[in-house]
Backbone and ligand atoms as CSV (ligand in chain L), in Angstrom:
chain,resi,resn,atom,element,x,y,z
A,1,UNK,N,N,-31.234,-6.096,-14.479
A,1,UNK,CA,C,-30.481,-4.948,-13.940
A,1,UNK,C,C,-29.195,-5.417,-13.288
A,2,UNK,N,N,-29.269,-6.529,-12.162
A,2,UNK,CA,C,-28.126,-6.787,-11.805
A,2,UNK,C,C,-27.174,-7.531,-12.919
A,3,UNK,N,N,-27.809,-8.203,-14.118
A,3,UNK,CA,C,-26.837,-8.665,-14.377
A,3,UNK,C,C,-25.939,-7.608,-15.497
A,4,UNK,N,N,-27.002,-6.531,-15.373
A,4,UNK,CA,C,-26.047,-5.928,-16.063
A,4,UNK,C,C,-24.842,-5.053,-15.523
A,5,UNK,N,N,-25.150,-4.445,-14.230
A,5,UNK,CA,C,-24.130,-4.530,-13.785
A,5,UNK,C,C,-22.705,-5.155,-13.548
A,6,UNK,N,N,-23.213,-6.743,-13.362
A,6,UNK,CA,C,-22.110,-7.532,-13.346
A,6,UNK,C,C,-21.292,-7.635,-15.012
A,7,UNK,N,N,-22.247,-7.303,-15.628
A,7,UNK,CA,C,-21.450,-7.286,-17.053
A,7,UNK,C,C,-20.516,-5.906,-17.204
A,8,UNK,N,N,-21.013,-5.161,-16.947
A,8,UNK,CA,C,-20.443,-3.459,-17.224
A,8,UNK,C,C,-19.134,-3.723,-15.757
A,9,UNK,N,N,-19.261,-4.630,-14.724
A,9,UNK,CA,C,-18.312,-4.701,-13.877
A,9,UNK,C,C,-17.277,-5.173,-14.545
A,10,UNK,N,N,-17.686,-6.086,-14.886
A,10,UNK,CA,C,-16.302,-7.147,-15.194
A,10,UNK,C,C,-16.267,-6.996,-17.323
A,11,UNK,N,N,-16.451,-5.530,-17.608
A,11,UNK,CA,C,-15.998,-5.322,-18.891
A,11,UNK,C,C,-16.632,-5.715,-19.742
A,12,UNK,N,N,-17.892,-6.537,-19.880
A,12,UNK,CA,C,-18.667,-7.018,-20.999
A,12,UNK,C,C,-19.512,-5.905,-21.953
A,13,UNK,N,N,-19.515,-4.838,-21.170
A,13,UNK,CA,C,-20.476,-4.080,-22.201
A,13,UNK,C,C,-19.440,-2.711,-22.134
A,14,UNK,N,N,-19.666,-1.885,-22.740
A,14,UNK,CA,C,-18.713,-0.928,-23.039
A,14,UNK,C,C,-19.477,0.483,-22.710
A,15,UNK,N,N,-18.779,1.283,-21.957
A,15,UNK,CA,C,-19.413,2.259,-21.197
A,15,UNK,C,C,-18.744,2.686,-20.163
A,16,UNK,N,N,-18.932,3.854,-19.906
A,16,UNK,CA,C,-17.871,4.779,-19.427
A,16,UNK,C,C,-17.516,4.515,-17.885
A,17,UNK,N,N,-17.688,3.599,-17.685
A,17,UNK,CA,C,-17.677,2.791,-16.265
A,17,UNK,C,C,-16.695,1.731,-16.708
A,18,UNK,N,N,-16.238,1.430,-17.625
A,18,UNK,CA,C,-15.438,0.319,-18.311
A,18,UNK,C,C,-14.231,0.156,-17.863
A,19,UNK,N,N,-13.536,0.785,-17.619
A,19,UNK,CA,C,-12.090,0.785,-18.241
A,19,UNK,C,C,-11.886,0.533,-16.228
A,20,UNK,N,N,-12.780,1.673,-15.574
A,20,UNK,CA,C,-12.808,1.833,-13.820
A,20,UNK,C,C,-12.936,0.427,-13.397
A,21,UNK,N,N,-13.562,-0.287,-14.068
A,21,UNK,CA,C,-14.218,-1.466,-14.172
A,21,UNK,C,C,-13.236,-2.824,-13.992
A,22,UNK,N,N,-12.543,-2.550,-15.203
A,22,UNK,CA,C,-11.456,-3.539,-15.731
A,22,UNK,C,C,-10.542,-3.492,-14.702
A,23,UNK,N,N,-9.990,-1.876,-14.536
A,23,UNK,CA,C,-8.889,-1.909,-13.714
A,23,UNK,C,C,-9.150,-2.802,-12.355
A,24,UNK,N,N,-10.306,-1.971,-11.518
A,24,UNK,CA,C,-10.636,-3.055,-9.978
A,24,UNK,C,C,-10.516,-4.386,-10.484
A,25,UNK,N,N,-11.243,-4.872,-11.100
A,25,UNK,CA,C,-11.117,-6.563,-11.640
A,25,UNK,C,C,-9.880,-7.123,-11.547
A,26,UNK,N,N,-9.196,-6.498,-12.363
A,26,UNK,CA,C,-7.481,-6.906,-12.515
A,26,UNK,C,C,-6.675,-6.711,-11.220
A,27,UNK,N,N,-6.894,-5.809,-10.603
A,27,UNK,CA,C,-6.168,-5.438,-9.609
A,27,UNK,C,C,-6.478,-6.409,-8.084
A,28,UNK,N,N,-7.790,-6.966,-8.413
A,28,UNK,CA,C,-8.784,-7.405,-6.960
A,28,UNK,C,C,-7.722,-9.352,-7.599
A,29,UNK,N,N,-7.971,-9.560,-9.185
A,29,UNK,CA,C,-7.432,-10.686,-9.591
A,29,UNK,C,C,-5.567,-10.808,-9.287
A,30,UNK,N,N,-4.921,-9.760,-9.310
A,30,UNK,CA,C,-3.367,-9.670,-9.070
A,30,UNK,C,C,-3.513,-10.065,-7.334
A,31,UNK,N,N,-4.356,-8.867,-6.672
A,31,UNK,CA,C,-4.006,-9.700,-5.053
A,31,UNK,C,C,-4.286,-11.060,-4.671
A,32,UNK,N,N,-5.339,-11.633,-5.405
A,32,UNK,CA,C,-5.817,-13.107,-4.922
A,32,UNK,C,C,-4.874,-13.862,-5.454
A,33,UNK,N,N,-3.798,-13.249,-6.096
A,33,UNK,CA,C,-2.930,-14.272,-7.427
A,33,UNK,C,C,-1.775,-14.023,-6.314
A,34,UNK,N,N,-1.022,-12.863,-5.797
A,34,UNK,CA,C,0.115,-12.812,-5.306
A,34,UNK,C,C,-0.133,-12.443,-3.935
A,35,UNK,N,N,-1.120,-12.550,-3.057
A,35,UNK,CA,C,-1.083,-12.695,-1.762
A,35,UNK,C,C,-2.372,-13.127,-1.518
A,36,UNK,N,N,-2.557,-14.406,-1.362
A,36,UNK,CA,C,-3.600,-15.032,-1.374
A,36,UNK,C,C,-4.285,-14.928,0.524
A,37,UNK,N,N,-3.486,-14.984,1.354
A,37,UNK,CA,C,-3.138,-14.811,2.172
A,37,UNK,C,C,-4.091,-13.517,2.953
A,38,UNK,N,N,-4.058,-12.076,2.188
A,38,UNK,CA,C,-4.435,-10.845,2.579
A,38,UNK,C,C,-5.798,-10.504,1.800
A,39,UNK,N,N,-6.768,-10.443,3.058
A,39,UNK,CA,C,-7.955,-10.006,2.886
A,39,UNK,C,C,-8.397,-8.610,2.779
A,40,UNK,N,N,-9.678,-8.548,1.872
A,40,UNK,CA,C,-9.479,-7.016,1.358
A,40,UNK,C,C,-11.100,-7.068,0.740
A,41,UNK,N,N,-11.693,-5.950,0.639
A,41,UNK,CA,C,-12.852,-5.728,0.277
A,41,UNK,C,C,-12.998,-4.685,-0.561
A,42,UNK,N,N,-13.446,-5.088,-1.897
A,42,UNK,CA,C,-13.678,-4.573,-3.130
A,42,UNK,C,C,-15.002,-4.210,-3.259
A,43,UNK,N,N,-15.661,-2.877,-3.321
A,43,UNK,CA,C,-16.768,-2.897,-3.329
A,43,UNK,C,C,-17.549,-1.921,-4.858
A,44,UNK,N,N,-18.656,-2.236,-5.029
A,44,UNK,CA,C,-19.331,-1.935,-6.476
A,44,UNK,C,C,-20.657,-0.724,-5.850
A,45,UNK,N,N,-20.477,0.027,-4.341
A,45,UNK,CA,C,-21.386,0.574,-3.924
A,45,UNK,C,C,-21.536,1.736,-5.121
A,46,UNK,N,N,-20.538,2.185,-5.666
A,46,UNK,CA,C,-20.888,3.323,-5.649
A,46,UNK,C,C,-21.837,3.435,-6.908
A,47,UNK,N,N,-21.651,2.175,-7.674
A,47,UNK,CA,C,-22.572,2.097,-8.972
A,47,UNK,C,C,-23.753,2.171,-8.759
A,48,UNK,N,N,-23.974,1.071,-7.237
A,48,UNK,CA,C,-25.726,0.721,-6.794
A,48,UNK,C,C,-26.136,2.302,-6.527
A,49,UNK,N,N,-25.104,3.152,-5.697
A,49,UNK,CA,C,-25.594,4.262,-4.955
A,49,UNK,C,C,-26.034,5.132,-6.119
A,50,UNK,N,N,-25.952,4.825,-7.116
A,50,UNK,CA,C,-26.057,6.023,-8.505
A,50,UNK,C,C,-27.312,5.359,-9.388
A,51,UNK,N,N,-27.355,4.182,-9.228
A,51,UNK,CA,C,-28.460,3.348,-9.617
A,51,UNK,C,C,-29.801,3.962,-9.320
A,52,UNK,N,N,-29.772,4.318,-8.077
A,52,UNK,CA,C,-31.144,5.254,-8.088
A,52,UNK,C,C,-32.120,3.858,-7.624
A,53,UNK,N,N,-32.352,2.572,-7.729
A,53,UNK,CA,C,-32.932,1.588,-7.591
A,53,UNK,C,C,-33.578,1.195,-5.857
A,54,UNK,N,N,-34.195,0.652,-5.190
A,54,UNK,CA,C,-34.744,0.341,-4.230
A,54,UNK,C,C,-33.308,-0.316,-3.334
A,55,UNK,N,N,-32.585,-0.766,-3.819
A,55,UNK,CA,C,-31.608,-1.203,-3.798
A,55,UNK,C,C,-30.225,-0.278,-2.839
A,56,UNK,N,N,-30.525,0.739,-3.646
A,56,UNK,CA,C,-29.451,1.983,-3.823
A,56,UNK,C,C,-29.929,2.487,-2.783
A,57,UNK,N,N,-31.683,2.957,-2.210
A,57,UNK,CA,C,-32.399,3.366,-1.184
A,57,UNK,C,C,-31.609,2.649,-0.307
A,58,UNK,N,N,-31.922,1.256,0.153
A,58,UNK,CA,C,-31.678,0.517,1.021
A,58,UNK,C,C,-29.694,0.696,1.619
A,59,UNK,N,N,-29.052,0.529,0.176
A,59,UNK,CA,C,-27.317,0.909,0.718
A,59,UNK,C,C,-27.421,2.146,1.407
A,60,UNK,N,N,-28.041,3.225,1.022
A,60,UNK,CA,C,-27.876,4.732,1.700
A,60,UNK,C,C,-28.418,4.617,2.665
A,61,UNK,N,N,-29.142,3.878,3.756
A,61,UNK,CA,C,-29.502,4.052,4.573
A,61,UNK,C,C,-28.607,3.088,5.642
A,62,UNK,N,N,-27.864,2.233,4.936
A,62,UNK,CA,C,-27.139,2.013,6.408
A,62,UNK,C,C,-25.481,2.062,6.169
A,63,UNK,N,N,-25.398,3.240,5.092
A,63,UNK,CA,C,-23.743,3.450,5.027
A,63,UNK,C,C,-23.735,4.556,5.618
A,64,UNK,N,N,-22.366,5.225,5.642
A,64,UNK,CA,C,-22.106,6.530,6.119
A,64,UNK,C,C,-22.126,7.539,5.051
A,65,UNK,N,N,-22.134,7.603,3.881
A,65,UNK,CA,C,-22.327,8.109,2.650
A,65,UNK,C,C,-21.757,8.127,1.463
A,66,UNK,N,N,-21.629,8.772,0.845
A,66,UNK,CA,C,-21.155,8.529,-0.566
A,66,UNK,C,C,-19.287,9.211,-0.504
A,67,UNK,N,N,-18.672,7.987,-1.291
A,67,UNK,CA,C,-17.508,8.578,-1.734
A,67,UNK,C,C,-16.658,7.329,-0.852
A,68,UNK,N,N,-16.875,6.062,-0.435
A,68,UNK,CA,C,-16.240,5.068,0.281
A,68,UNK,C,C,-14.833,4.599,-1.175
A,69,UNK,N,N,-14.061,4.364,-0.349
A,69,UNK,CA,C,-13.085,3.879,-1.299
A,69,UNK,C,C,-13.512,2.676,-1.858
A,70,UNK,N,N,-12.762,2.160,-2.990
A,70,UNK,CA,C,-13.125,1.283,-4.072
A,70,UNK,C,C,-12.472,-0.446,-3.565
A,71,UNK,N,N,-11.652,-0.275,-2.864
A,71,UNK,CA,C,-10.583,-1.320,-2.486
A,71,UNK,C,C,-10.036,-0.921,-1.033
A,72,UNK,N,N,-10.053,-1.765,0.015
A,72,UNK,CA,C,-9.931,-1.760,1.215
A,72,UNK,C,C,-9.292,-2.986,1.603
A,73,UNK,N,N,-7.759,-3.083,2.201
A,73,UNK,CA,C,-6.893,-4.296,2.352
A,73,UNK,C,C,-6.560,-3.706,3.777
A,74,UNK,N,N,-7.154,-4.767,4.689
A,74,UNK,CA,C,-7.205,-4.850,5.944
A,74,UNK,C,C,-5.620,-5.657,5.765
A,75,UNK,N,N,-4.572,-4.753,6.199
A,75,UNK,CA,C,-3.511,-5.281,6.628
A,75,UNK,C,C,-2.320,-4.439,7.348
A,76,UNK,N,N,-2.229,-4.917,8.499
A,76,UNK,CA,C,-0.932,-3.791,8.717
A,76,UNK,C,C,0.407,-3.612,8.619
A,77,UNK,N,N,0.583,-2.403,8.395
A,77,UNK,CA,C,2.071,-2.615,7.762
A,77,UNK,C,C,2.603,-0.762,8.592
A,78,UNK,N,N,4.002,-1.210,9.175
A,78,UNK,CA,C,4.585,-0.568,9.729
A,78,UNK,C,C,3.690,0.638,11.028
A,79,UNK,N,N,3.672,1.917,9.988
A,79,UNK,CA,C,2.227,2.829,10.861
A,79,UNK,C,C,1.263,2.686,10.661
A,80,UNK,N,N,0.807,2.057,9.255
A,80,UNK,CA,C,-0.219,2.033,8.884
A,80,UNK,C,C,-1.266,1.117,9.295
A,81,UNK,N,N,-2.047,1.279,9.496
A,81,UNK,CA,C,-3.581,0.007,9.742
A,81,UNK,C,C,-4.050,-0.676,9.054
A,82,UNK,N,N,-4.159,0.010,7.432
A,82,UNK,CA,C,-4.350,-0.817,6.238
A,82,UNK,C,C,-4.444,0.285,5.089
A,83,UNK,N,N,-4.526,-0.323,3.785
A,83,UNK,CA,C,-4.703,0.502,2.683
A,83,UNK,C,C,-5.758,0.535,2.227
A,84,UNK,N,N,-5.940,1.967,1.318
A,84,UNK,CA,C,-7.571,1.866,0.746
A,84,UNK,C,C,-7.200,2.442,-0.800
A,85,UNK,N,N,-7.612,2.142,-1.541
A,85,UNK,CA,C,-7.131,2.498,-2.963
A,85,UNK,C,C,-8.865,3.360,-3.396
A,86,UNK,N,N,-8.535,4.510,-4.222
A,86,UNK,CA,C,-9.997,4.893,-4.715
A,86,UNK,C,C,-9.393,4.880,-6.091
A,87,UNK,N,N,-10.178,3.638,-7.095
A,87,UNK,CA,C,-9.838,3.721,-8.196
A,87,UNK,C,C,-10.484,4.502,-9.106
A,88,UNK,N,N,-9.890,5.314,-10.059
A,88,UNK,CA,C,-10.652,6.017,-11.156
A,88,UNK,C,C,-10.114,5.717,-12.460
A,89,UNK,N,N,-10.733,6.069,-13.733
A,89,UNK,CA,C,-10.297,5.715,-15.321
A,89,UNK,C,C,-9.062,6.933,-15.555
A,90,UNK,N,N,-8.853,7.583,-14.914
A,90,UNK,CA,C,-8.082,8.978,-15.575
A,90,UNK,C,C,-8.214,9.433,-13.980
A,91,UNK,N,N,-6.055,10.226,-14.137
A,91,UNK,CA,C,-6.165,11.114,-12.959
A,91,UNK,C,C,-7.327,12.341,-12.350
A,92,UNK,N,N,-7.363,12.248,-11.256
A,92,UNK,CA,C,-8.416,13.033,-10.613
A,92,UNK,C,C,-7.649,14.348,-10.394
A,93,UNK,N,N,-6.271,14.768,-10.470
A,93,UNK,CA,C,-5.698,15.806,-10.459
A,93,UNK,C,C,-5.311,16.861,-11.489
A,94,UNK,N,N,-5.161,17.525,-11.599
A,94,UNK,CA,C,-5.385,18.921,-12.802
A,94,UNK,C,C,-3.883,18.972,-12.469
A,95,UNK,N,N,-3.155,19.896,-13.477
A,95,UNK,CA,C,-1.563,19.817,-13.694
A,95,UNK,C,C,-1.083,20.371,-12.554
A,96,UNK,N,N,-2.129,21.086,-12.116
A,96,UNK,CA,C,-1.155,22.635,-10.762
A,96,UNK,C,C,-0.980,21.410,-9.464
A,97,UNK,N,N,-1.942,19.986,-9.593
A,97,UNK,CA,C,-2.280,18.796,-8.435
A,97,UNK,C,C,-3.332,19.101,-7.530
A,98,UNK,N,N,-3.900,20.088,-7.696
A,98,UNK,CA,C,-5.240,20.143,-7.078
A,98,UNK,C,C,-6.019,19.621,-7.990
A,99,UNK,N,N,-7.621,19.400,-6.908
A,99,UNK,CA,C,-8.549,18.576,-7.598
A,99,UNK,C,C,-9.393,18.828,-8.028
A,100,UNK,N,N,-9.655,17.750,-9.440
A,100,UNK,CA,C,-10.425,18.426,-10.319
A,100,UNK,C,C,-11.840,18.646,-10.088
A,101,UNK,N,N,-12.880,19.621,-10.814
A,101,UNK,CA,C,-14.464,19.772,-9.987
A,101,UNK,C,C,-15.176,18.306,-9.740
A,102,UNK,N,N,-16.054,18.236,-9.129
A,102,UNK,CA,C,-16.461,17.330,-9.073
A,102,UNK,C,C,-17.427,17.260,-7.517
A,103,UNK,N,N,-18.652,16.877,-7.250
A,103,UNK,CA,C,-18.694,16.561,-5.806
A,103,UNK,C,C,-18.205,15.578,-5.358
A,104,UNK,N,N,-18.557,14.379,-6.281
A,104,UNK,CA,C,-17.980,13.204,-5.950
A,104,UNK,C,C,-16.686,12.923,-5.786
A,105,UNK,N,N,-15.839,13.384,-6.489
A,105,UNK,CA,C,-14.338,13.433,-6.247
A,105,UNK,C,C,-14.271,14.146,-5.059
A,106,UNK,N,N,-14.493,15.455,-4.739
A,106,UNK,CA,C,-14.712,16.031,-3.114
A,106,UNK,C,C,-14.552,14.816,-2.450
A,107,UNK,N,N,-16.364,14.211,-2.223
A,107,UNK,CA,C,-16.454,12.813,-1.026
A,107,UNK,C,C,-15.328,12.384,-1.284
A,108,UNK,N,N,-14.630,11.709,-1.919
A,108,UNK,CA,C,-13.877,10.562,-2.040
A,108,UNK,C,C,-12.607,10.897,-1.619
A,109,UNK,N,N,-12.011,12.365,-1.894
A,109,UNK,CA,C,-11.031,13.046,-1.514
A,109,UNK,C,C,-11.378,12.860,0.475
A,110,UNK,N,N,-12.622,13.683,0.712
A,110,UNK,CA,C,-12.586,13.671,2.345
A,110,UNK,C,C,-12.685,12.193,2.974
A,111,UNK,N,N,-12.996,10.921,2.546
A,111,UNK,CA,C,-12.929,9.808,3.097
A,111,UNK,C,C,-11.722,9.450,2.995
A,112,UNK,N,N,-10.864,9.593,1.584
A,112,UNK,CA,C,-9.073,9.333,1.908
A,112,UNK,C,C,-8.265,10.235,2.706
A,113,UNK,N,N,-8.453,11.793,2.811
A,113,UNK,CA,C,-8.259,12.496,3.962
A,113,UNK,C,C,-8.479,12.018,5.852
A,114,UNK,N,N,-9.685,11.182,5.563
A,114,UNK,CA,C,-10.258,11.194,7.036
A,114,UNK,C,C,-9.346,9.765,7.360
A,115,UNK,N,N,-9.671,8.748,6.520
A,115,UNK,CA,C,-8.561,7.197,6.646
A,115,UNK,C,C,-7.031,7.578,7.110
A,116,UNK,N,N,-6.682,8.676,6.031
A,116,UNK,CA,C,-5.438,9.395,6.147
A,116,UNK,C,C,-5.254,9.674,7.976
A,117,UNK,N,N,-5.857,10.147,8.298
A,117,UNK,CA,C,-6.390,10.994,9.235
A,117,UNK,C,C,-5.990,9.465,10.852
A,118,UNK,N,N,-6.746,8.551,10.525
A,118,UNK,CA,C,-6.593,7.737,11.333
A,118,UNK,C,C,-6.133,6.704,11.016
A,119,UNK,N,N,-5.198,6.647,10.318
A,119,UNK,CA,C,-3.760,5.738,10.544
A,119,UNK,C,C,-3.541,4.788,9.691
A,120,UNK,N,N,-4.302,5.399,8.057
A,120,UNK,CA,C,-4.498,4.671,6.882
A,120,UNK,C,C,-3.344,4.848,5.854
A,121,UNK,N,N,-3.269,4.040,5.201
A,121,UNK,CA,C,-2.438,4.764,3.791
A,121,UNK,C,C,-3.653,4.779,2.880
A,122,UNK,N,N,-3.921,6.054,2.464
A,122,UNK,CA,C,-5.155,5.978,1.348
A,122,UNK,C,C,-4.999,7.022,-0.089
A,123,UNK,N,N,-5.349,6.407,-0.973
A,123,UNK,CA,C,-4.638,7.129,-2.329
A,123,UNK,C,C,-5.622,7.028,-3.221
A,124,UNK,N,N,-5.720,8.028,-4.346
A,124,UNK,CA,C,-6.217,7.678,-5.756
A,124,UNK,C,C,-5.088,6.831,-6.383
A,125,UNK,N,N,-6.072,6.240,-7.202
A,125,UNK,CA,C,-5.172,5.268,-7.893
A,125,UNK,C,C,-5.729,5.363,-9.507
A,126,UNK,N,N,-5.038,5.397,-10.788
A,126,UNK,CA,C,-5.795,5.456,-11.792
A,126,UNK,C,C,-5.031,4.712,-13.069
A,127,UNK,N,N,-4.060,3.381,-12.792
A,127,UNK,CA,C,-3.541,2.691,-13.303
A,127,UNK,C,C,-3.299,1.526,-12.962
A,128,UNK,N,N,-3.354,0.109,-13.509
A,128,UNK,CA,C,-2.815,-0.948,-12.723
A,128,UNK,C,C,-1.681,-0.672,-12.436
A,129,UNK,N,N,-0.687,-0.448,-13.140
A,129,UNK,CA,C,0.676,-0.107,-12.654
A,129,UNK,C,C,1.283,0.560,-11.572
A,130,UNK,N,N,0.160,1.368,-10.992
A,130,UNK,CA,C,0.314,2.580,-10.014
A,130,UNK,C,C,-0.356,1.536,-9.131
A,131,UNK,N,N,-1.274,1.414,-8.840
A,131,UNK,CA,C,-1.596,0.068,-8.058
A,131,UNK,C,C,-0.795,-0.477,-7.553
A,132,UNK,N,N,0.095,-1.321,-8.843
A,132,UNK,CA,C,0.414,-2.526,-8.369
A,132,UNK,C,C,1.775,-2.445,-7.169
A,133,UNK,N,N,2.500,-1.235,-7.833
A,133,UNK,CA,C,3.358,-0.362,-7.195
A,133,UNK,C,C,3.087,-0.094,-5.848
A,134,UNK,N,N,1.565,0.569,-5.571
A,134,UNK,CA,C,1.536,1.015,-3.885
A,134,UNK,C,C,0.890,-0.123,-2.868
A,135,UNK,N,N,0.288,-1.420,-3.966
A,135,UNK,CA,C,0.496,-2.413,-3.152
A,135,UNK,C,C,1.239,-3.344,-2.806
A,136,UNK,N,N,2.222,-3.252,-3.969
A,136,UNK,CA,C,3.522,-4.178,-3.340
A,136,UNK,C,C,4.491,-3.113,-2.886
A,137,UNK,N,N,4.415,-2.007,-2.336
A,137,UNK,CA,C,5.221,-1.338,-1.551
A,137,UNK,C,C,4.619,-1.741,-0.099
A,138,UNK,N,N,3.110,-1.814,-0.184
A,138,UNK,CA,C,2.781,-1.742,0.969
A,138,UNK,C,C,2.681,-3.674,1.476
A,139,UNK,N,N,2.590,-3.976,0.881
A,139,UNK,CA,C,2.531,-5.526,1.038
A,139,UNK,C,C,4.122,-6.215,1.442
A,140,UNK,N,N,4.447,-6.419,0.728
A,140,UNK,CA,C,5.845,-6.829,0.424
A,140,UNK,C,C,6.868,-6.348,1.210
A,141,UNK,N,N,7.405,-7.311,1.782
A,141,UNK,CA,C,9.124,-7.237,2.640
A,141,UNK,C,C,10.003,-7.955,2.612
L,1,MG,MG,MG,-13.734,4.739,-8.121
Protein backbone atom coordinates (compact mmCIF):
# COMPACT_ATOMS: atom_id res chain seq x y z
CA UNK A 1 0.00 0.00 0.00
CA UNK A 2 2.57 2.46 0.92
CA UNK A 3 4.60 1.74 -1.76
CA UNK A 4 2.13 2.36 -3.88
CA UNK A 5 1.49 5.45 -2.94
CA UNK A 6 4.97 6.47 -3.23
CA UNK A 7 4.72 5.29 -6.81
CA UNK A 8 1.36 7.14 -7.81
CA UNK A 9 3.37 10.17 -5.78
CA UNK A 10 6.22 10.49 -7.66
CA UNK A 11 4.36 9.47 -11.21
CA UNK A 12 5.07 5.76 -11.61
CA UNK A 13 1.66 4.52 -12.08
CA UNK A 14 -0.87 6.48 -13.96
CA UNK A 15 -4.01 7.70 -12.32
CA UNK A 16 -5.86 10.55 -11.75
CA UNK A 17 -3.72 11.67 -8.89
CA UNK A 18 -0.82 11.83 -11.51
CA UNK A 19 -0.27 14.76 -13.10
CA UNK A 20 -1.23 16.61 -8.99
CA UNK A 21 1.48 14.33 -8.31
CA UNK A 22 4.18 15.27 -10.79
CA UNK A 23 3.50 18.84 -10.41
CA UNK A 24 4.29 18.87 -6.21
CA UNK A 25 7.40 16.67 -7.09
CA UNK A 26 8.75 19.15 -9.56
CA UNK A 27 7.90 22.07 -7.79
CA UNK A 28 9.16 20.62 -4.04
CA UNK A 29 12.54 19.53 -6.67
CA UNK A 30 12.80 23.44 -8.25
CA UNK A 31 12.87 24.84 -4.44
CA UNK A 32 15.59 22.44 -3.13
CA UNK A 33 17.41 23.28 -6.58
CA UNK A 34 17.04 27.24 -6.33
CA UNK A 35 16.78 28.00 -2.67
CA UNK A 36 18.28 25.44 -0.90
CA UNK A 37 18.41 27.60 1.95
CA UNK A 38 14.27 27.86 2.54
CA UNK A 39 12.44 25.33 4.41
CA UNK A 40 9.05 24.19 3.52
CA UNK A 41 6.77 21.24 4.06
CA UNK A 42 5.23 19.24 1.37
CA UNK A 43 2.70 17.06 2.51
CA UNK A 44 0.85 13.70 0.90
CA UNK A 45 -2.01 13.95 3.87
CA UNK A 46 -4.58 14.31 1.86
CA UNK A 47 -4.10 10.96 -0.12
CA UNK A 48 -3.59 9.01 3.42
CA UNK A 49 -6.83 11.02 4.62
CA UNK A 50 -8.84 9.42 1.58
CA UNK A 51 -7.07 6.13 2.01
CA UNK A 52 -9.59 5.20 4.45
CA UNK A 53 -6.60 2.91 6.09
CA UNK A 54 -5.75 2.68 10.01
CA UNK A 55 -3.33 5.05 9.03
CA UNK A 56 -5.73 7.73 7.68
CA UNK A 57 -7.77 6.96 11.25
CA UNK A 58 -4.71 7.81 13.11
CA UNK A 59 -3.82 11.39 10.72
CA UNK A 60 -7.57 12.49 11.48
CA UNK A 61 -7.24 12.34 14.83
CA UNK A 62 -4.49 14.60 15.50
CA UNK A 63 -4.94 17.15 12.53
CA UNK A 64 -7.33 19.92 12.41
CA UNK A 65 -9.09 18.50 9.33
CA UNK A 66 -9.33 18.04 5.92
CA UNK A 67 -8.37 20.50 3.16
CA UNK A 68 -4.53 21.52 4.65
CA UNK A 69 -2.55 23.03 1.88
CA UNK A 70 -0.25 20.91 -0.28
CA UNK A 71 3.08 23.04 0.14
CA UNK A 72 3.90 25.24 3.11
CA UNK A 73 7.28 27.58 2.89
CA UNK A 74 7.92 28.91 6.23
CA UNK A 75 9.47 32.17 5.10
CA UNK A 76 8.93 35.74 5.55
CA UNK A 77 8.64 38.10 3.17
CA UNK A 78 7.54 41.71 3.49
CA UNK A 79 3.67 41.28 5.28
CA UNK A 80 3.59 38.07 4.80
CA UNK A 81 4.58 35.13 7.35
CA UNK A 82 4.94 32.56 4.73
CA UNK A 83 3.37 30.92 1.67
CA UNK A 84 1.11 28.00 1.22
CA UNK A 85 0.43 26.75 -2.29
CA UNK A 86 -2.80 24.22 -2.68
CA UNK A 87 -1.83 22.33 -5.68
CA UNK A 88 -4.43 20.88 -8.10
CA UNK A 89 -4.28 19.07 -11.88
CA UNK A 90 -6.75 21.71 -13.47
CA UNK A 91 -8.07 25.17 -12.31
CA UNK A 92 -10.43 24.99 -9.37
CA UNK A 93 -12.26 28.11 -10.80
CA UNK A 94 -15.27 28.12 -13.29
CA UNK A 95 -15.05 31.11 -15.99
CA UNK A 96 -17.45 33.67 -13.89
CA UNK A 97 -13.99 32.77 -10.95
CA UNK A 98 -16.07 31.36 -8.48
CA UNK A 99 -15.58 27.93 -7.21
CA UNK A 100 -16.15 25.01 -8.67
CA UNK A 101 -18.61 22.22 -6.58
CA UNK A 102 -16.82 20.31 -4.59
CA UNK A 103 -16.56 19.83 -0.60
CA UNK A 104 -13.16 19.39 -0.74
CA UNK A 105 -12.31 22.32 -2.77
CA UNK A 106 -14.72 24.27 -0.10
CA UNK A 107 -12.05 22.92 2.86
CA UNK A 108 -9.20 23.92 0.96
CA UNK A 109 -10.70 27.24 -0.18
CA UNK A 110 -11.54 28.00 3.88
CA UNK A 111 -7.91 26.98 5.07
CA UNK A 112 -6.38 29.46 2.23
CA UNK A 113 -9.04 32.03 3.33
CA UNK A 114 -8.22 31.49 7.10
CA UNK A 115 -3.93 31.56 6.33
CA UNK A 116 -5.13 34.53 4.19
CA UNK A 117 -6.76 35.70 7.19
CA UNK A 118 -3.59 35.62 9.43
CA UNK A 119 -0.89 37.01 7.58
CA UNK A 120 -0.30 34.32 4.84
CA UNK A 121 0.04 34.55 1.15
CA UNK A 122 -2.06 31.47 0.19
CA UNK A 123 -3.21 30.44 -3.37
CA UNK A 124 -4.40 27.64 -5.66
CA UNK A 125 -1.91 26.78 -7.80
CA UNK A 126 -2.50 24.43 -10.92
CA UNK A 127 0.72 24.77 -13.05
CA UNK A 128 4.44 24.61 -12.54
CA UNK A 129 4.67 27.77 -14.23
CA UNK A 130 2.15 29.52 -12.01
CA UNK A 131 4.10 28.17 -9.15
CA UNK A 132 7.15 28.94 -10.13
CA UNK A 133 6.02 32.56 -10.72
CA UNK A 134 4.36 33.05 -7.10
CA UNK A 135 7.36 31.57 -5.63
CA UNK A 136 9.93 33.48 -7.07
CA UNK A 137 7.82 36.56 -6.59
CA UNK A 138 7.63 35.64 -3.19
CA UNK A 139 11.17 34.39 -2.64
CA UNK A 140 13.36 36.46 -4.64
CA UNK A 141 14.84 40.13 -4.23
MG1 LIG B 1 -3.95 19.43 -3.85
Amino acid sequence: MRDNLWAQRFGMLKGPKRSEANLQKNICKYLKMQYPRIRFKSGMEGERLAGGANQGGRLRAIQYGPGHPDLVIYHQRDIHCGLALELKKETPFKKDGSLKAGQHLVEQNEWLLYLKQNGWRAEFCWSFDDAKLIIDSFLKR
